[in-house]
C-alpha positions in Angstrom: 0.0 0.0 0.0 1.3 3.7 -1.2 1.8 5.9 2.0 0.2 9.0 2.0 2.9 12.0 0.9 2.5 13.6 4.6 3.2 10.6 6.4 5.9 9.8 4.1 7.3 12.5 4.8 7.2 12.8 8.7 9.1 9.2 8.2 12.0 10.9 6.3 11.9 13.3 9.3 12.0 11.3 11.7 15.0 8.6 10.3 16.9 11.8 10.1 16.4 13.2 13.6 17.5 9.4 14.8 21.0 9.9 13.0 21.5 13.5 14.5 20.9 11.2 17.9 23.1 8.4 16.7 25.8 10.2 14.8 29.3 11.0 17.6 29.5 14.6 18.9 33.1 15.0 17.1 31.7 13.9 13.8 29.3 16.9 13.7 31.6 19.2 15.2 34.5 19.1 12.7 34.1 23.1 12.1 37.4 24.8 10.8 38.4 26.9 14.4 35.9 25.0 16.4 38.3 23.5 18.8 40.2 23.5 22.3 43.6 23.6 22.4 46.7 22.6 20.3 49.1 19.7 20.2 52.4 19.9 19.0 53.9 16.7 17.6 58.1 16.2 17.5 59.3 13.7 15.8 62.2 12.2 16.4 63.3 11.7 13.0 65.7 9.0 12.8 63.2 6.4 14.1 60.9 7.7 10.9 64.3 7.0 8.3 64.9 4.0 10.1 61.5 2.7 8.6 61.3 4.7 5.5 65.4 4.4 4.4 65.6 7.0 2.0 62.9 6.9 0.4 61.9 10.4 2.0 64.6 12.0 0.0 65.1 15.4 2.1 64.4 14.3 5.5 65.8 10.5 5.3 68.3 11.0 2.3 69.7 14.6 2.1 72.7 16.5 3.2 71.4 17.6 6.4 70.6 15.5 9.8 67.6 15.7 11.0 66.7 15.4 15.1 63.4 16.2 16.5 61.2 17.6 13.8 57.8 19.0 13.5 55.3 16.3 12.9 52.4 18.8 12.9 50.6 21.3 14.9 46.9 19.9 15.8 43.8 21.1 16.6 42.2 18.8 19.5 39.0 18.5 21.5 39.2 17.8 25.0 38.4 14.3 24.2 38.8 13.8 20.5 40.1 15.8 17.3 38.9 17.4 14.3 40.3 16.3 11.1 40.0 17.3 7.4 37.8 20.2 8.0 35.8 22.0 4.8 38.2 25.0 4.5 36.8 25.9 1.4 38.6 25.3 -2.2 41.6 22.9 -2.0 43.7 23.9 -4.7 47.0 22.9 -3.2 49.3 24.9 -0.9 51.8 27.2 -2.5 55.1 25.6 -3.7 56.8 28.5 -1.7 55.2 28.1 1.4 56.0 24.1 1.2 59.2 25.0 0.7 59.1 27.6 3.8 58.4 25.1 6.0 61.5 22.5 5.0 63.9 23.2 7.9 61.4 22.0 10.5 59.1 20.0 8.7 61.5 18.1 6.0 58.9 16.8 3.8 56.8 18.7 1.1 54.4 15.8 1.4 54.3 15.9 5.0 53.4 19.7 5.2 50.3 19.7 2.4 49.4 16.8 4.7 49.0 18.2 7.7 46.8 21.2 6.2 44.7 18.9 4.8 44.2 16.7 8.1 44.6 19.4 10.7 46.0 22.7 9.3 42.4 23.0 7.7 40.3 22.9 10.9 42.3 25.6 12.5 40.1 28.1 11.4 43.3 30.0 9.9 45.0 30.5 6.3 47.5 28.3 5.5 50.2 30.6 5.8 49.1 31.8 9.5 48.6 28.1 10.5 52.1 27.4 9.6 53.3 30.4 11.0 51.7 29.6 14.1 53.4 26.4 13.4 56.7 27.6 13.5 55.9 29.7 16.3 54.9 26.6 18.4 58.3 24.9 17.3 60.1 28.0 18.6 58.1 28.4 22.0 60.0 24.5 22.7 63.8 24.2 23.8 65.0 20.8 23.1 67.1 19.8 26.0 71.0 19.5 25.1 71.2 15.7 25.0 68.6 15.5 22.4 69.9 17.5 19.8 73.3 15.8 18.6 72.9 12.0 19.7 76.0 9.9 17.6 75.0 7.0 19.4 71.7 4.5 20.4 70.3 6.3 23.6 68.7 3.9 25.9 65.7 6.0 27.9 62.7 5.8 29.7 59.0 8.1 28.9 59.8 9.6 32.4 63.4 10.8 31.3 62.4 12.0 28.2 59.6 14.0 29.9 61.4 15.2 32.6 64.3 16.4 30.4 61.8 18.6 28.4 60.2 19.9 31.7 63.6 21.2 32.8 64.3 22.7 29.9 61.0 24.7 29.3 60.1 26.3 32.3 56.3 26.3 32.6 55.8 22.6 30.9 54.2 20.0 33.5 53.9 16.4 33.4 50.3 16.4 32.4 51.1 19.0 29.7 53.5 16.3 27.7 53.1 12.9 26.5 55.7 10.5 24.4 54.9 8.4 21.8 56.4 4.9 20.9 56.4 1.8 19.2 57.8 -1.4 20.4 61.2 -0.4 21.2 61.6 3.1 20.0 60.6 6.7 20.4 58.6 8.1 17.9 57.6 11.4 19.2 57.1 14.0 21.8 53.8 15.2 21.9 53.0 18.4 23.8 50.1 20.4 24.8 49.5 24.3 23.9 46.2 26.7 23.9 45.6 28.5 21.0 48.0 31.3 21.9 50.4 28.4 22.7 51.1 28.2 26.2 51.5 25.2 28.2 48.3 23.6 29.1 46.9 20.4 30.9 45.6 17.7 28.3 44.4 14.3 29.9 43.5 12.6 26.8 46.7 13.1 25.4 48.7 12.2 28.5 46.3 8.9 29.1 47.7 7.7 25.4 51.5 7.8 26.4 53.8 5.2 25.9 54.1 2.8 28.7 57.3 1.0 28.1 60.0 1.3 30.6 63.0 1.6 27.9 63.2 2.9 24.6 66.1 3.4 22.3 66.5 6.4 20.3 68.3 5.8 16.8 71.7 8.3 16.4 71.2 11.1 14.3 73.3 10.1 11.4 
């Protein structure tokens, strides 16, 4: 039997007010600049070549060594994160502001991915996201040992974290996370508000690595 149009129509209504109900907050919520605070991903870059050999010609295979890098600078939720936001046309990022970006985030195809995945829900342009970027990389010392290791370093999450809470005054435990995989350190992750200052993130600091040791690759 033929519904009646009306009734046919309330139906519609209805199935569609049930996936409003149904559908996760943070999948309605992905609204370029609707978001809480800022993470700031380093990578530690010879753990990335070890995996990728040269195949990532400037980072993994060019003249210069690389150390901690930038991995990206993302928007989060308090619980969640917003990714691949409608920021309007997507006709590519510059060639010259890829190439700005180079000496602290070696990859061309890294940087136009993190606009597309994060960069675009930022609510900015893409050349004030990655100035704000840069500006995030800057507010970070890298503590001494870090930044010319000629050797395997055997470490813990703790002494990683503690050695970037002495050397940026202001940084708290529950402000900085560390990344791994089975046996290496992947990245320090650490947590900013908008107008990047050190602030509290629990998610972030819930998803740290556990391991007791890690080894981090030499810089080559």
């Amino acid at each position: 039997m033929r519904l009646p149009s009306a009734l046919r129509a309330l139906i519609v209504s209805l199935v569609a007010l049930a996936a409003l109900w149904i559908t996760p907050a943070s999948a309605l919520a992905d609204t370029p600049g609707d978001f809480d605070f800022y993470v700031l991903s380093l990578s530690w870059s010879p753990t990335y070549c070890q995996d990728r050999g040269r195949s990532d010609r400037i980072q993994c295979g060019g003249p210069r060594p690389f150390a901690f890098v930038v991995h990206g600078l993302w928007p989060q939720y308090e619980r969640g994160s917003p990714r691949n936001c409608d920021a309007g046309p997507r006709s590519g990022l510059p060639r010259r502001l890829v190439d700005s970006m180079l000496d602290i985030m070696p990859s061309p195809s890294l940087v136009r991915h993190e606009w597309r995945t994060h960069g675009s829900c930022s609510g900015l342009e893409p050349v004030d996201y990655f100035e704000l970027t840069r500006q995030a990389n800057e507010a970070v010392r890298i503590p001494d040992k870090f930044v010319d290791v000629t050797d395997y370093l055997t470490v813990s999450p703790n002494e990683v974290e503690a050695a970037f809470i002495a050397a940026n005054p202001g940084l708290r435990r529950d402000a900085i996370a560390v990344s791994c995989d089975s046996r290496r350190l992947k990245e320090v992750r650490i947590c900013m508000t908008r107008d990047l200052r050190f602030r509290a993130c629990a998610e972030v600091d819930r998803k740290a690595c556990r391991n007791n040791r890690l080894t981090m690759p030499p810089v080559r």
